[in-house]
C-alpha positions, 0 to 999 in steps of 0.5 A: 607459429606466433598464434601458439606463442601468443596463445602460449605466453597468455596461458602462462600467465593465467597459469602464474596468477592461478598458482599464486592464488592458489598459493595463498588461499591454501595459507588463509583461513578462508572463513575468517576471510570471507568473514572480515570482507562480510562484516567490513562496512559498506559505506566506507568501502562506497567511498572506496570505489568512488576514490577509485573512479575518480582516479579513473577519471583523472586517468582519463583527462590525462590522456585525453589533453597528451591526444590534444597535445598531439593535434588528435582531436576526438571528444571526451566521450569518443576517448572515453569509450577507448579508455573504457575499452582498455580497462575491460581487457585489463582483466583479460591480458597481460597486467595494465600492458594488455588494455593499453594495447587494446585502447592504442589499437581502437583509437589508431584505427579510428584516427589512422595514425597509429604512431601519434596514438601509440605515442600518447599511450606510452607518455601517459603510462610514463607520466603515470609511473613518474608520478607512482615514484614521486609519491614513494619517494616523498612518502619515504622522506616524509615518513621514513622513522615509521618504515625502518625496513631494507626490502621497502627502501630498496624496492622504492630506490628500485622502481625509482631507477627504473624511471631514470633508466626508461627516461634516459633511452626514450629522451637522451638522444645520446644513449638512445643512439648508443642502445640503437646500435645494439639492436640492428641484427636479427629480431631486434631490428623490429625492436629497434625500429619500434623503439626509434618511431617511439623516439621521435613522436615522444620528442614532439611532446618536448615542445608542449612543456605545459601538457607535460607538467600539467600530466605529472599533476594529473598523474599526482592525483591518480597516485593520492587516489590509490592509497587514499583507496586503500585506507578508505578499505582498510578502515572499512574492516577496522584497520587503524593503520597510520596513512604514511604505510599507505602512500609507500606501499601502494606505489610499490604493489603497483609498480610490481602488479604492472609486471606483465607475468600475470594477467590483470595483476591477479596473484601478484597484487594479492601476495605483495600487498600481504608482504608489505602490510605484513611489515606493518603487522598486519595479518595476512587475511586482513591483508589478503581481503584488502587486495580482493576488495581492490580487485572487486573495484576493478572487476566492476569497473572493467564490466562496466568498461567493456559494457560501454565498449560493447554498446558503442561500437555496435551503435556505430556499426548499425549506424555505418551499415544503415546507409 
């Protein structure tokens, strides 16, 4: 029964984001689409794809120094494989939740010690977000004359108080407490019991003030690497937009792409990152053929992901059935 649910939830999702695109491609001239990424130029978008990997790369120590933080000492490379891993079934599950599943599970089993290794995965997607929502909010109060619009302000004050929240149950003990007495019948035991393991391994990175710092500057400069990207994109197809637009729109999109109704943010990446730009008059295939290219980078990148996943765990079984 749980198999049908699980089956079922994936293909809904697969069934949102194909309806979205659906959606959007029957609304764009798909020639003159075609024809701006065509004629876009090539080495700014080289450039793009490389900002990309070095997000990827910061994205990879970040998680790499939480693992050390936590006494789970593995080599780069063997995280890398992990984190490889997790990007290749980003494609495939439900938004960033999907691969951050799938690299928690590799890398608890290889360590056993499954809660540690959880652990670490939720600090780092939480250091993530907290470093997206600085971003907004700096670019907002840098740059708030140039974006005088209800629904952009209300969406940063939004995924800023989602932040607040998520901190408050998993660090406050007190409204840890207060939430935990509602989750004790039924189901939600499970969840309350989850939620208290996850409690107490966070509270051991308290005592690592420095790692924690020093991920929120790691994740800054993920979050510099996203709009920095995405101008890089559209300056490719002749854009000539002001960067401030950048820095507060893409925190947003990616925000909303991390919502797990969709897989791999597919559709819904695409239609909010045509409503955002769209307020800076931007038209929508303009738009569109920006969240396409993106999502060419990550198709690439996941490949590639899963291709160093593939080789490596099946040298490591020929290496372990060879004795």
């Amino acid at each position: 029964m749980n198999m049908i649910k699980k089956l079922f939830s994936i293909l809904l999702r697969i069934g949102i984001s194909i309806l979205i695109l659906y959606y959007l491609f029957r609304q764009i001239d798909k020639k003159m689409l075609l024809d701006v990424i065509h004629h876009s130029d090539k080495v700014l978008l080289f450039v793009g794809f490389l900002m990309y990997q070095l997000g990827n790369i910061f994205c990879l120590l970040r998680w790499h120094m939480l693992l050390r933080t936590a006494k789970i000492h593995l080599s780069l490379r063997r995280v890398l494989v992990s984190f490889a891993g997790g990007m290749f079934f980003n494609l495939f599950l439900p938004s960033t939740i999907g691969g951050d599943m799938m690299r928690a599970i590799d890398l608890s089993r290889h360590t056993n010690r499954s809660k540690e290794v959880v652990a670490t995965v939720l600090l780092d997607r939480i250091s993530g977000y907290i470093g997206l929502v600085l971003i907004a909010l700096f670019a907002v109060i840098i740059g708030g004359r140039l974006i005088e619009n209800t629904s952009v302000i209300v969406s940063v004050v939004l995924i800023t108080i989602i932040l607040i929240l998520g901190l408050l149950v998993l660090y406050n003990s007190r409204i840890y407490s207060k939430i935990s007495v509602f989750l004790q019948a039924g189901k939600a035991n499970k969840i309350r019991e989850y939620l208290k393991g996850l409690h107490h391994e966070i509270h051991i990175f308290k005592h690592h003030r420095s790692a924690i710092i020093n991920n929120i500057l790691l994740s800054l400069l993920v979050q510099i690497t996203g709009p920095l990207m995405f101008y890089l994109i559209a300056a490719s197809m002749g854009l000539k937009l002001k960067l401030i637009y950048f820095f507060v729109y893409i925190p947003i999109i990616g925000a909303v792409s991390m919502l797990p109704i969709s897989i791999g943010g597919l559709g819904l990446r695409d239609v909010t990152t045509i409503y955002f730009f769209g307020k800076a008059d931007v038209a929508q295939n303009l738009a569109f053929a920006m969240s396409l290219i993106n999502f060419s980078f990550i198709l690439i990148t996941g490949i590639a992901g899963g291709l160093i996943y593939y080789v490596f765990t099946v040298r490591n079984r020929r290496l372990q059935s060879h004795p």
